[in-house]
C-alpha positions as CSV (number, residue, x, y, z in Angstrom):
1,X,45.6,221.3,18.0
2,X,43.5,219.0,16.7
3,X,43.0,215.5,18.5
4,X,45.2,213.3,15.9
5,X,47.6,215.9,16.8
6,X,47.7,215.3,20.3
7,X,47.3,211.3,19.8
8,X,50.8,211.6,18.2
9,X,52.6,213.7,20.5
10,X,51.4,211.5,23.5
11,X,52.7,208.5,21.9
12,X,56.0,210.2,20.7
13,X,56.1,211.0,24.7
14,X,55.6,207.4,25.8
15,X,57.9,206.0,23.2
16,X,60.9,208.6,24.4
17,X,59.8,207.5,28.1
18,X,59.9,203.5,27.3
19,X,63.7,204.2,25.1
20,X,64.9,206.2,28.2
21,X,64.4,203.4,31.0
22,X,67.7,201.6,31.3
23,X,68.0,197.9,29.8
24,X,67.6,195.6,33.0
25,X,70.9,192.7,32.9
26,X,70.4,189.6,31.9
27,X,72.3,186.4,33.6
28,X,72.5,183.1,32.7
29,X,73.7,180.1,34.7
30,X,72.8,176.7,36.7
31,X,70.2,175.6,39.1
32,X,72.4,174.6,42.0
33,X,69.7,174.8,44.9
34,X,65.8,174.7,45.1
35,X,65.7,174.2,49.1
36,X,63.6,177.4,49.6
37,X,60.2,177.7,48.2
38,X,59.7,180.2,45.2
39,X,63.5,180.8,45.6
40,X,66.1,179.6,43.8
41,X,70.3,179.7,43.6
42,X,71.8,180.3,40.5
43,X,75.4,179.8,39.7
44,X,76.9,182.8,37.3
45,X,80.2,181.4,36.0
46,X,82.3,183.8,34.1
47,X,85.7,183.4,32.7
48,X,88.3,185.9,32.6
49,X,91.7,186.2,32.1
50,X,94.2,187.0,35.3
51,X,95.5,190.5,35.0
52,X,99.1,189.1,36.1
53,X,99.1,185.7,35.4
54,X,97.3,185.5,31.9
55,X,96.1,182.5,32.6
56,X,91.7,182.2,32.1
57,X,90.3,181.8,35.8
58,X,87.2,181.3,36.3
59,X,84.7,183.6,38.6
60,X,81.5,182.2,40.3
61,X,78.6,184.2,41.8
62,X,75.9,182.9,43.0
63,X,72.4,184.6,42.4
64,X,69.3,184.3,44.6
65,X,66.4,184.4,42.3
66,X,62.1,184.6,42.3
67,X,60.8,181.5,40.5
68,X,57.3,181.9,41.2
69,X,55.9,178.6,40.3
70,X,58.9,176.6,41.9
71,X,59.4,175.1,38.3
72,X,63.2,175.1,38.1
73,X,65.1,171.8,39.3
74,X,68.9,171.4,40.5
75,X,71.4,170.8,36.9
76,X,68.8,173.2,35.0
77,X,70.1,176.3,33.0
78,X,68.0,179.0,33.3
79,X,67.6,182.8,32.0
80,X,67.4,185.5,34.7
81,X,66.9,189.2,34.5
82,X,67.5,192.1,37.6
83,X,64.7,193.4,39.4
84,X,63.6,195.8,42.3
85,X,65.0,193.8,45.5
86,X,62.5,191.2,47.0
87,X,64.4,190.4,50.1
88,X,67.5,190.9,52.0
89,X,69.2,188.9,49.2
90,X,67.0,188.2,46.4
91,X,67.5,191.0,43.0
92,X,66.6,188.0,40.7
93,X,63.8,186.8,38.6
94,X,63.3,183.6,36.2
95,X,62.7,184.4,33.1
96,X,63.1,180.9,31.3
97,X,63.6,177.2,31.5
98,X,66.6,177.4,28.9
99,X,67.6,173.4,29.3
100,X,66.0,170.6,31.8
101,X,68.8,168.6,33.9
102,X,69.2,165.2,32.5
């Protein structure tokens, strides 16, 4: 095999690699505590619909999150994705500032 040859097969490995890896989840919500530092809370509202009662309900979780600079206020929505666990409770990292609390 020549060395172009082998170029090409090492990237079609890495690519397969990269395509295999699972897509991390993705979370958005509010600010609703900054009181630790580089941590943050993160309400995850979601709306569903009562399995008996049909009626929409809504379903709150609340995410502990990394936000390495401490940039992210209280009334802020934010973008967070999953990560390898950085503490007891925290599976969270910031990924963007989506909208500043008025």
């Amino acid at each position: 095999m020549s060395e172009e040859e082998k170029k090409q097969k090492e990237t079609a490995d890495s690519s397969k690699n990269i395509s295999e890896r699972n897509q991390r989840k993705e979370r958005e919500g509010l600010v609703v505590s900054r009181s630790m530092d580089k941590t943050i809370v993160v309400a995850d509202v979601q709306r569903v619909r009562h399995p008996k009662y049909r009626k929409i309900v809504q379903k709150t979780k609340k995410l502990y999150v990394h936000d390495e600079t401490n940039s992210a206020n209280i009334g802020d929505r934010v973008r967070v994705v999953e990560t390898r666990p950085l503490s007891k409770l925290k599976h969270w990292r910031l990924v963007e500032i989506l909208e500043r609390a008025r």
